[in-house]
MIKEBA-715008 format. One record per atom (N, C-alpha, C): residue in three letters; x, y, z. Coordinates in steps of 0.05 Angstrom, whole numbers, plus 5000, padded with zeros to 4 digits. Atoms other than C-alpha are relative to their C-alpha. Layout:
ALAXYZ ...
This chain:
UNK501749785009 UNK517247814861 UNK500850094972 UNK498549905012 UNK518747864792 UNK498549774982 UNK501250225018 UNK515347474721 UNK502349844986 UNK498250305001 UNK522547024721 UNK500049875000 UNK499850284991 UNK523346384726 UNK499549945019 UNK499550024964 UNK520746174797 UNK499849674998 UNK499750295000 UNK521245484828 UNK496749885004 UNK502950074999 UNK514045184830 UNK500049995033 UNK499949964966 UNK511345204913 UNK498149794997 UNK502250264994 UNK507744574911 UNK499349895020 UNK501050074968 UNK507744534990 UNK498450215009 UNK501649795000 UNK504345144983 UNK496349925025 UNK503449994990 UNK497245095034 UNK497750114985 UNK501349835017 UNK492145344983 UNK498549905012 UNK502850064984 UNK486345015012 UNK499650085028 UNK501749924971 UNK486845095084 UNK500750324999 UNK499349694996 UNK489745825079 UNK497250024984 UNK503249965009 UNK482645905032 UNK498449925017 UNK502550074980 UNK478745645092 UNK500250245010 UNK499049814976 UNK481646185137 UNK498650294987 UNK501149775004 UNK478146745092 UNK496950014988 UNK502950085009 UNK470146645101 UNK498950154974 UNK502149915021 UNK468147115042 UNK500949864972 UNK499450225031 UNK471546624987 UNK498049764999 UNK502350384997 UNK465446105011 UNK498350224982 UNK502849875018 UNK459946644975 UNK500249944976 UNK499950005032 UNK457546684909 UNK499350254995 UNK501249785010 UNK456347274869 UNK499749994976 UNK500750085017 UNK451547294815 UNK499249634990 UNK500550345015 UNK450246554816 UNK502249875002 UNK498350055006 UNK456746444816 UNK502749955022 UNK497349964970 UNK463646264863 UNK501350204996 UNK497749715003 UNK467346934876 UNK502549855004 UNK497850005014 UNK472946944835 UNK502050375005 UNK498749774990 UNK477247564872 UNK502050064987 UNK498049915023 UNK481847924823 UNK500750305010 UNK500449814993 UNK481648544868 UNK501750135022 UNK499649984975 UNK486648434923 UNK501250325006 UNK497849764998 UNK491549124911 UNK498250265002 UNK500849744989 UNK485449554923 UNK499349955021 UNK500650094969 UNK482949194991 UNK500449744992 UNK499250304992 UNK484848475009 UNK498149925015 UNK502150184984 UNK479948015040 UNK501549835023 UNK498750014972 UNK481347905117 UNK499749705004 UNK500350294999 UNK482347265140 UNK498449975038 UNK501950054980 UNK477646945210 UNK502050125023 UNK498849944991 UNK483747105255 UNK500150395002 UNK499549675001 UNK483547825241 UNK496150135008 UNK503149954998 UNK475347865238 UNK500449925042 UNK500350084973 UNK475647475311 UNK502150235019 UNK499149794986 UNK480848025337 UNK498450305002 UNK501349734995 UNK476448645322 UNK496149895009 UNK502150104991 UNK470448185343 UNK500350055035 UNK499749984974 UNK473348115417 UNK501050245019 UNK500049764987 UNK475548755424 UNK497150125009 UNK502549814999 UNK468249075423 UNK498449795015 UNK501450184983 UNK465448395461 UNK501050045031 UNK499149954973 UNK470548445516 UNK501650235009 UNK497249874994 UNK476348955514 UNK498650344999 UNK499749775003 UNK472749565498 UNK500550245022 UNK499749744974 UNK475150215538 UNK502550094978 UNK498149845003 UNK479650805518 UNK502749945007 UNK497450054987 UNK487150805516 UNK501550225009 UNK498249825001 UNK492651185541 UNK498950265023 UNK500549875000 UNK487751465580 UNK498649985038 UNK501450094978 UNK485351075643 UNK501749825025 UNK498550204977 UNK486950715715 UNK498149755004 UNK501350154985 UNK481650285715 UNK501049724973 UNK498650175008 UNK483049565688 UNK499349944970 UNK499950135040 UNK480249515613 UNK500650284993 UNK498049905023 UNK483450125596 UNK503749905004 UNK497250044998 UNK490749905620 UNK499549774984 UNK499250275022 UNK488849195590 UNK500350094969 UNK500349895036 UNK487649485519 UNK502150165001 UNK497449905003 UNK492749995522 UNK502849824996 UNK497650194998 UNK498249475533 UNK499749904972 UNK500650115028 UNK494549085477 UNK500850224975 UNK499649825025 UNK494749675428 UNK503150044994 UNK497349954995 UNK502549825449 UNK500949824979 UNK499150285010 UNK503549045431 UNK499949994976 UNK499949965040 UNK500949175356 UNK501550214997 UNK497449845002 UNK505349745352 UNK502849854993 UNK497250104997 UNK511149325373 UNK499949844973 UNK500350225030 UNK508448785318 UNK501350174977 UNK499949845022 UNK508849345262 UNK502850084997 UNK496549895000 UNK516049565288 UNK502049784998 UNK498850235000 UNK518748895285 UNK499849904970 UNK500650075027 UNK514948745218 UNK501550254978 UNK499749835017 UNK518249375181 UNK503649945008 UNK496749954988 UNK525549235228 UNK499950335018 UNK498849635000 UNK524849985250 UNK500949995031 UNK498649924975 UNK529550185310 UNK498650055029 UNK501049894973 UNK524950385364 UNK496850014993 UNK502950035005 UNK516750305373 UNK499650264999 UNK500849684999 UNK516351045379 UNK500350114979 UNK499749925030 UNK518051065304 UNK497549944979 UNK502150215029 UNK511650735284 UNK497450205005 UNK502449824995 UNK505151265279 UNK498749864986 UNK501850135011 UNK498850995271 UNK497750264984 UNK502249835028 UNK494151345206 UNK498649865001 UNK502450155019 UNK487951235178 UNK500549844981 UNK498850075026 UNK492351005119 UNK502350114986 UNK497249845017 UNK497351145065 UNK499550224998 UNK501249645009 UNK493151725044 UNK500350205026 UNK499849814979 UNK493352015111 UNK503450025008 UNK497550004997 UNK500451825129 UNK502250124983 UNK499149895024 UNK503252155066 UNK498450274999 UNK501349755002 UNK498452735079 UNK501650175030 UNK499349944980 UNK501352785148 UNK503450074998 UNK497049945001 UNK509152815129 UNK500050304978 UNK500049785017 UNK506853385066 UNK499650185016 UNK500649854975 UNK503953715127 UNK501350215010 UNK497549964975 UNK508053685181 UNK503550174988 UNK498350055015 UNK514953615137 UNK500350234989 UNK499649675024 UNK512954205090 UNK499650225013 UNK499949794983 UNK511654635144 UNK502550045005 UNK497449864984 UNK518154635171 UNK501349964979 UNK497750085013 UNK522354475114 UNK499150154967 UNK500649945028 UNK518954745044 UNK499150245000 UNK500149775004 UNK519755355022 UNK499350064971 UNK499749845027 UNK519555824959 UNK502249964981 UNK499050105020 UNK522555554893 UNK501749655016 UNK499050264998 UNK524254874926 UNK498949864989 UNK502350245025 UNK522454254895 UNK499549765014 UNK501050235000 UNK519553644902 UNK500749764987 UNK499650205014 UNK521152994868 UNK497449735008 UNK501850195001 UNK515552494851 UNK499949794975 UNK499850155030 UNK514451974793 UNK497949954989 UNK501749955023 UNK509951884737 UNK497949655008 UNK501750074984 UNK507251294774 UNK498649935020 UNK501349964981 UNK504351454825 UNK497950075008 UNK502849964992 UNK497951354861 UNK500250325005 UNK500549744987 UNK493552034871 UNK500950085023 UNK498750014974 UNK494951944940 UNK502850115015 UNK496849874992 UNK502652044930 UNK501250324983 UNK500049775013 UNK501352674883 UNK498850255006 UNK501649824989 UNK495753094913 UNK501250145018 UNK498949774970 UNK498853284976 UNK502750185001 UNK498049955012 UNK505353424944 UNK499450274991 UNK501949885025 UNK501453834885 UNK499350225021 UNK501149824989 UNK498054224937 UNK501650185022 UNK497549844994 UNK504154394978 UNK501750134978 UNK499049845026 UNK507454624917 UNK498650235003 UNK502349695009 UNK501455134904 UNK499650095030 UNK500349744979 UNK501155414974 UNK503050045005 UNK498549875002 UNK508355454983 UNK502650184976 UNK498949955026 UNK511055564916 UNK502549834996 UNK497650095011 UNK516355084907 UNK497849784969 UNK499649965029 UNK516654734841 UNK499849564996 UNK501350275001 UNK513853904829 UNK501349854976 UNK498950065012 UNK518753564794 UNK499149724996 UNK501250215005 UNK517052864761 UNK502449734981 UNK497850265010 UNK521152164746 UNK498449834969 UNK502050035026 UNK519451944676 UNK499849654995 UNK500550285009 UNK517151204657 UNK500449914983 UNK499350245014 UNK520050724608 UNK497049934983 UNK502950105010 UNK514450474558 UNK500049685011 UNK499850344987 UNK516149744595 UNK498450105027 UNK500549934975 UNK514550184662 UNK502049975021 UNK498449954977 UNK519850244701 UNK501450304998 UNK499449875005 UNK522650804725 UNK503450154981 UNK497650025020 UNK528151144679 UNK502550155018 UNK498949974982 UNK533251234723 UNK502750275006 UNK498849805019 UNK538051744690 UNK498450265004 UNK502349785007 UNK532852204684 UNK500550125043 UNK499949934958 UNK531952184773 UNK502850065004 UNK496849934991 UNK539452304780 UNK499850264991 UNK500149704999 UNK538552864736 UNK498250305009 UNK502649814991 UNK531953174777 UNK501450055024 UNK498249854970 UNK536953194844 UNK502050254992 UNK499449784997 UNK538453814863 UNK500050205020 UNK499249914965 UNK541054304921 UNK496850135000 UNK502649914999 UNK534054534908 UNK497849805016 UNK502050194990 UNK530553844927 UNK500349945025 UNK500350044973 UNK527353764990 UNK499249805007 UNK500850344997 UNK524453034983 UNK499849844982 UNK501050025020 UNK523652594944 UNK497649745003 UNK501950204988 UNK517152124952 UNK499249864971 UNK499850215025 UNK515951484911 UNK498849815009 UNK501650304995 UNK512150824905 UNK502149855002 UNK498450204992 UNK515350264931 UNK499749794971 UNK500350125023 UNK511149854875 UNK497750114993 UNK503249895015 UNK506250094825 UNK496349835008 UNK502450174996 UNK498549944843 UNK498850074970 UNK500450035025 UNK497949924763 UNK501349764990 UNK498950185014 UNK503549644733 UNK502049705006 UNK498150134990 UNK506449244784 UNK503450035007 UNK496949925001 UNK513649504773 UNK500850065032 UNK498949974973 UNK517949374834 UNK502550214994 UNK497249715002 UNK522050034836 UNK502950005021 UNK497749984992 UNK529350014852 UNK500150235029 UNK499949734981 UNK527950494919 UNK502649975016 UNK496849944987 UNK535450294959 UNK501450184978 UNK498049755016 UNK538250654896 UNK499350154995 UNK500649644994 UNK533651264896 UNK500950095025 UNK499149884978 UNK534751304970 UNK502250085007 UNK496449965005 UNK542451234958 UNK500850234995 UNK499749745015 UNK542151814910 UNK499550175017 UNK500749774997 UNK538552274945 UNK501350025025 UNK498250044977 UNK542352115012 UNK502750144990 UNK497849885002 UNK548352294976 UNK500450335000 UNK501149715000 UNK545253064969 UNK498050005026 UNK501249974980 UNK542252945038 UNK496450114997 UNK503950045001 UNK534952885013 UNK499849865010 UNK500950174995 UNK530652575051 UNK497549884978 UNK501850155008 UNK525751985029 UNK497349895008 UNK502450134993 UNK519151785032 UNK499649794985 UNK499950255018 UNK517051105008 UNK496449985002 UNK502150144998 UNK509750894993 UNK500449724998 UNK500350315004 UNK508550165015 UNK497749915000 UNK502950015001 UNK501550095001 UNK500049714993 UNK499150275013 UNK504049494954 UNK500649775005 UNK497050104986 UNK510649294976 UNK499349805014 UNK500450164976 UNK507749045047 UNK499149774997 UNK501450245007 UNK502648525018 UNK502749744998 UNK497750205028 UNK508248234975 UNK501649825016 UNK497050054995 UNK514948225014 UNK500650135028 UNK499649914984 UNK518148295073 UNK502350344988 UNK500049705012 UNK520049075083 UNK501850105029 UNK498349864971 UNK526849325133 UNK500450224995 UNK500349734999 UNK525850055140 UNK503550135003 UNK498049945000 UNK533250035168 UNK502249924976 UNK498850075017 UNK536049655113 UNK500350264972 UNK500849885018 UNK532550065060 UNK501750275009 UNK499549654984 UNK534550775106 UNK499250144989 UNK501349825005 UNK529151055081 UNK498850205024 UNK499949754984 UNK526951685122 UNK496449965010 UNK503650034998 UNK518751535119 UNK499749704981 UNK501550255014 UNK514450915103 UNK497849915010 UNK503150024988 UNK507250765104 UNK499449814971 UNK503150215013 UNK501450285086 UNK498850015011 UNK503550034993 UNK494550175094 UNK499449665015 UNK500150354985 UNK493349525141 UNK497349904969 UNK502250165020 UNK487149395094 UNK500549854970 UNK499750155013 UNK490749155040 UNK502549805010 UNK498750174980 UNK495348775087 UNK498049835018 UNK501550164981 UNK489248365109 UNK498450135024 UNK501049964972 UNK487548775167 UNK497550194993 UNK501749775001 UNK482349315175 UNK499950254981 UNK499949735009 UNK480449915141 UNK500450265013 UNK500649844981 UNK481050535171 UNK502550105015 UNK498349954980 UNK487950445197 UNK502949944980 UNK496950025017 UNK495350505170 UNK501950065021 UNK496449924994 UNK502450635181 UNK502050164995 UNK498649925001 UNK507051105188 UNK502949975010 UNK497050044975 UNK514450965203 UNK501650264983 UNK498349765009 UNK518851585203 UNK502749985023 UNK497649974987 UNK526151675230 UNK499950235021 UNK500849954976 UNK525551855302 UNK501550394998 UNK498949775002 UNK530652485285 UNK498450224986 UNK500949875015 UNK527052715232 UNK496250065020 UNK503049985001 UNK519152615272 UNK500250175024 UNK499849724971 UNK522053045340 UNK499850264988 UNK499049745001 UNK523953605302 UNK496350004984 UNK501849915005 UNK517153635258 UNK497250085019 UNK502749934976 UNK510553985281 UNK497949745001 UNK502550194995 UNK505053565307 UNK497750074966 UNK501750025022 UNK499953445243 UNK496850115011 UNK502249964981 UNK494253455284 UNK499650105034 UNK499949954965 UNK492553715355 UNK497949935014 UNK503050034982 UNK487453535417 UNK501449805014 UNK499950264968 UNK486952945460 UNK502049824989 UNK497950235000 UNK492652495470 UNK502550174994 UNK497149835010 UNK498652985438 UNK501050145016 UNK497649834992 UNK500153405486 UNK500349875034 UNK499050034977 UNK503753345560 UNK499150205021 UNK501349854978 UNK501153985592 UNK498850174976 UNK501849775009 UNK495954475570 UNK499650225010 UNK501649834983 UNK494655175591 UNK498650264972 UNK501049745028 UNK491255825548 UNK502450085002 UNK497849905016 UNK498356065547 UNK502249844984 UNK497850215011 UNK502055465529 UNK499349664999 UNK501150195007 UNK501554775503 UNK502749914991 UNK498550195007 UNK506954255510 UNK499249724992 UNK500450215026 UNK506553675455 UNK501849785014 UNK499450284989 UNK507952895485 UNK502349944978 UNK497150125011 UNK514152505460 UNK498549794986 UNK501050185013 UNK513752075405 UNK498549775006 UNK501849875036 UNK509251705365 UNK497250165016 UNK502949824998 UNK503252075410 UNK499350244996 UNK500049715008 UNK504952785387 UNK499049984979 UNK502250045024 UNK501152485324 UNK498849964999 UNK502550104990 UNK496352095348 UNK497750175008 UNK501749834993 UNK490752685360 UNK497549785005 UNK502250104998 UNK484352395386 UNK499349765010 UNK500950244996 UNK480951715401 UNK501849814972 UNK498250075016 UNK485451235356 UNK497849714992 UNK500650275014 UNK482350615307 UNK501049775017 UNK498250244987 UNK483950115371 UNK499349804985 UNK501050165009 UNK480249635340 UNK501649874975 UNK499250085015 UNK483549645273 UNK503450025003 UNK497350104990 UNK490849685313 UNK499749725012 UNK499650285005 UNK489149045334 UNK500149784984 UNK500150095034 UNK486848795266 UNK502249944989 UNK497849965008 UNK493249025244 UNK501649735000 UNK497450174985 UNK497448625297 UNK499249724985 UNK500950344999 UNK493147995287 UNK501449934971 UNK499450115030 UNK494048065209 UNK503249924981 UNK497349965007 UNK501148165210 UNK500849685004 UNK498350284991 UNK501947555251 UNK499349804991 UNK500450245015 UNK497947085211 UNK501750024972 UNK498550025025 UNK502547305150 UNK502249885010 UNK498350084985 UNK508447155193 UNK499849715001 UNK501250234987 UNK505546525213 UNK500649824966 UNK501550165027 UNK503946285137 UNK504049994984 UNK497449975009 UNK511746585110 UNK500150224973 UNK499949825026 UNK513047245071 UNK501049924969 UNK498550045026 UNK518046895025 UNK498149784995 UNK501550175013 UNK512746295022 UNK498250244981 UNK501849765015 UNK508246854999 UNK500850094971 UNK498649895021 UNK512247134951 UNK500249834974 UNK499250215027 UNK514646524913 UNK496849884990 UNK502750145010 UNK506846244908 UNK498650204981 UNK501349925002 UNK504046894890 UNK501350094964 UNK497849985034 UNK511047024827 UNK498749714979 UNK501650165018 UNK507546344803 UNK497450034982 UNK503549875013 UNK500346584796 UNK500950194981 UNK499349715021 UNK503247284763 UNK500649854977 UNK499550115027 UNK506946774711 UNK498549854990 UNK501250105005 UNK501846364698 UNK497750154988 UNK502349745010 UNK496746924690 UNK501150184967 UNK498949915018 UNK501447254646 UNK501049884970 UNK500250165021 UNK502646724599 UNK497149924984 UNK502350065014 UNK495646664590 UNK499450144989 UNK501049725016 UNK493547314574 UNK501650024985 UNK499549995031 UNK497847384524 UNK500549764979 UNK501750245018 UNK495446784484 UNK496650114997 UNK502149955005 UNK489347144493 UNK499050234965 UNK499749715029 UNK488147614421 UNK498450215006 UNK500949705008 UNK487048334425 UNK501050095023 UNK498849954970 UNK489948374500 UNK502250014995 UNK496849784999 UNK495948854507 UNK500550085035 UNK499649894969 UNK499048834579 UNK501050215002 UNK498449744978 UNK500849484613 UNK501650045021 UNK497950054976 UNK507649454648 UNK501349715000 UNK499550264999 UNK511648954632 UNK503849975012 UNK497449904986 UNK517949134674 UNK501249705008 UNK498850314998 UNK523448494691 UNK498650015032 UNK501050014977 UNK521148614771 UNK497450055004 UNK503949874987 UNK513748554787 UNK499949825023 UNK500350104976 UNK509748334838 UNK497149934984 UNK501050225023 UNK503547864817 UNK496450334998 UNK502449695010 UNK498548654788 UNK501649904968 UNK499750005030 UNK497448504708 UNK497550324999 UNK501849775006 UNK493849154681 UNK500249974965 UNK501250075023 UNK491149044609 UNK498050144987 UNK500949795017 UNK487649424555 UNK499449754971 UNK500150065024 UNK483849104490 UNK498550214980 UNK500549785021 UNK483149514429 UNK496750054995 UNK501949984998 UNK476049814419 UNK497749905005 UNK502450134984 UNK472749494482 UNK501750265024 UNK498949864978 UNK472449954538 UNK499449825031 UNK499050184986 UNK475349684604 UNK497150015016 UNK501550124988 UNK468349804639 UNK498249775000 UNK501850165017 UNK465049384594 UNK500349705004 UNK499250244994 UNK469048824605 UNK499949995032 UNK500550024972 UNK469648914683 UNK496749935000 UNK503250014991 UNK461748894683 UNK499549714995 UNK500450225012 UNK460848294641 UNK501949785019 UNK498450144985 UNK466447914681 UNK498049925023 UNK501350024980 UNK462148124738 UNK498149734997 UNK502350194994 UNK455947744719 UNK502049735009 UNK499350204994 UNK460947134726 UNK501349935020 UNK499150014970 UNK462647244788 UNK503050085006 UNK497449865004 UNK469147594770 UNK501350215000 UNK499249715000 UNK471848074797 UNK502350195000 UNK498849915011 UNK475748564771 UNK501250324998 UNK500949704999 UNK477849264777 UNK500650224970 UNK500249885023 UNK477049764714 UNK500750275007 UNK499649794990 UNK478550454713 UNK502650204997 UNK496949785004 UNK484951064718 UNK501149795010 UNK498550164979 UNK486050594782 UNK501650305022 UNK498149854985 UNK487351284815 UNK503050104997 UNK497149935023 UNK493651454759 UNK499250054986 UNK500649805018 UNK490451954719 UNK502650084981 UNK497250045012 UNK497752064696 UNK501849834990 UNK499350175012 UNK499951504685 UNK497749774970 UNK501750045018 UNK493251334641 UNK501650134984 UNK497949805012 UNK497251974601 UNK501249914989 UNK497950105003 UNK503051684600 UNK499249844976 UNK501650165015 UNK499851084562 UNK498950054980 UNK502149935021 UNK495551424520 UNK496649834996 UNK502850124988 UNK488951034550 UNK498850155020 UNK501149904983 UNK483951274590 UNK499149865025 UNK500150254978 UNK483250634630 UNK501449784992 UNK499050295008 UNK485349914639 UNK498449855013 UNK501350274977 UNK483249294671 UNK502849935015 UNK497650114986 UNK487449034729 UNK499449705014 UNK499850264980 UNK487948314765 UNK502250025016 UNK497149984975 UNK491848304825 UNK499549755021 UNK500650284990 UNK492747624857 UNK501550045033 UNK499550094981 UNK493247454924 UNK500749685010 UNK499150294987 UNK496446874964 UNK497449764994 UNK502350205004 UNK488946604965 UNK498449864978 UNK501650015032 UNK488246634893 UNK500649664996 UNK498550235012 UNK489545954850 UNK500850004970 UNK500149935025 UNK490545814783 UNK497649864983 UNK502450125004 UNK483945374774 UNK497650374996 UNK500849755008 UNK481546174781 UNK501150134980 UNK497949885011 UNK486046404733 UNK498549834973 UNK500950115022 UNK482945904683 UNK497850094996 UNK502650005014 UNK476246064691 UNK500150324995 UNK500549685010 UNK477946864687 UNK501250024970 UNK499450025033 UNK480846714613 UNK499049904993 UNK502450175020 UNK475246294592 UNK497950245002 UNK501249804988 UNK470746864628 UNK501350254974 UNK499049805008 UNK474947384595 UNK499749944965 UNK500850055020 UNK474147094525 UNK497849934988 UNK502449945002 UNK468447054528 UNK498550245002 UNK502449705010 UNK465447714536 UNK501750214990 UNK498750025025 UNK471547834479 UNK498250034980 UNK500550205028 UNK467247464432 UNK496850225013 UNK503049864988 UNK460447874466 UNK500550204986 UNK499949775015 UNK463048554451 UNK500150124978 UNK499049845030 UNK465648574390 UNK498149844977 
């Protein structure tokens, strides 16, 4: 994960793993879709489509909730992706893994919960300068209802974070400190065992966004000993709709439930209301079974295929991409940190990035333009957008050619 030196993966499956995801057969615009888009949703592969197919053909019924035989069958099933997710992260115990709508929710649910019991008046926060909305809003908005104080890790003009700087934002004042695992901009794989180190040493806890991370690399929650960690299955191949929360079993007893109703609690009465034992004291409501299976399935076809195969095919595409574009003239990459993961984000001088995303489009290229949801980190920059490519396992570099012939071309259009 990283634009180094890698070894070429020439046993790599690029064709049959490209069978396995039917929407790379379409065209758009006339044209073969050319996917440049994976780090905002990932395109599911038939294994994952056929698991939330058979759920709603055969399996459907409520979980957690019935004696009769398709809810115990599905329940078991749902458990089973659980277990997948707790196995895929390493984490100690399945009762550590809460299932979200997503990052956004899972990171809304620890500001929550977390800042209820633990954030007070003039405490602080620790966050970094790149970071999705996602990992700033909920933060931001605990700040302003309880008054503590939103401290910020400053960025390198390469993009990484400056590390010096975060040593000197700890303080008996800080009560968390929450961070991207890797930028969904600049790619920058952030050093998080040595933020978690630090702030461990002052008994902060950690939150990690792996929104990124997961796609990429394999990810041990115990290794890392980070305190929280979440992703979105949807850019992990699986469903929309459904994410991850893993939190340290010590730390998720003592917080309040996020949500309340069906499924959370153990007894009910109008004077009192005892709250179930982990992870269903979070779980409120009817739960995304569908996209917890999704999940499991998607996990296990990555499994199946090899994270570190993953990795080393996908460090190729990134260098390959990266050497092109800059042979390209007037293209200035954004984030050029020694650790990435295969996200280029790019900027050419008086063309704006929609202009080019559009034009790409007609060629069936697609592309994402925009803050990217880092309004601050645009800031930072001094741009108001970029263009990003973010390659997936499925990508090639036969795509990679025709998005710099594509891309120089409506170069030579604009200007």
């Amino acid at each position: 994960m990283s634009n180094s030196k890698t070894i070429p993966n020439t046993n790599f499956p690029i064709e049959k793993i490209r069978e396995d995801f039917p929407i790379l057969s379409r065209k758009v615009n006339g044209k073969a879709l050319i996917y440049f888009d994976s780090a905002s949703t990932a395109h599911k592969p038939q294994v994952v489509i056929d698991a939330i197919d058979a759920f709603y053909k055969y399996q459907n019924s409520n979980i957690h909730r019935g004696v009769h035989t398709l809810s115990q069958q599905i329940t078991i099933e749902y458990e089973k992706a659980r277990s997948i997710v707790q196995e895929h992260l390493n984490a100690k115990h399945a009762r550590e893994i809460i299932f979200t709508k997503g990052t956004t929710d899972s990171i809304n649910l620890v500001a929550s919960s977390f800042g209820r019991k633990f954030i007070f008046e003039g405490d602080e926060i620790i966050i970094s300068c790149m970071e999705h909305h996602s990992n700033i809003l909920p933060w931001q908005q605990l700040c302003k209802e309880r008054g503590a104080v939103l401290k910020v890790i400053p960025i390198s003009d390469e993009g990484e974070l400056v590390m010096d700087e975060y040593k000197k934002l700890l303080s008996d004042k800080t009560r968390i400190v929450a961070v991207t695992h890797i930028s969904n901009v600049l790619g920058t794989i952030n050093p998080v065992k040595e933020i978690i180190d630090l702030a461990h040493e002052k008994n902060i806890p950690v939150l990690i966004d792996g929104a990124q991370s997961v796609p990429h690399s394999s990810v041990d929650v115990q290794e890392l000993d980070c305190d929280f960690y979440c992703f979105s299955a949807h850019k992990i191949y699986g469903p929309t709709g459904v994410g991850v929360l893993y939190g340290k079993e010590s730390l998720l007893k003592i917080m309040p439930p996020y949500q309340t109703g069906g499924g959370t609690i153990e007894t009910v009465t109008f004077e009192k209301t005892v709250f179930a034992d982990l992870p269903l004291k979070f779980e409120a409501g009817t739960p995304h079974i569908s996209g917890g299976l999704g999940l499991g399935a998607a996990l296990n076809y990555l499994n199946e295929i090899g994270l570190k195969e993953i990795s080393l095919y996908e460090d190729e595409l990134l260098k390959y991409a990266t050497e092109a574009l800059n042979k390209v003239q007037g293209v200035k990459i954004i984030g050029t940190a020694l650790h990435k993961v295969a996200v280029i984000s790019f900027v050419i001088e008086r063309l704006h990035p929609f202009d080019i995303g559009t034009i790409l489009d007609q060629l069936g290229i697609a592309v994402r333009t925009g803050h990217h949801c880092t309004q601050p980190l645009m800031q930072r920059f001094g741009v108001a957008g970029m263009v990003r490519v973010s390659f997936s396992f499925y990508n090639t570099k036969d795509e990679i050619n025709i998005f710099i012939k594509g891309l120089e071309k409506t170069i030579s259009m604009l200007k």
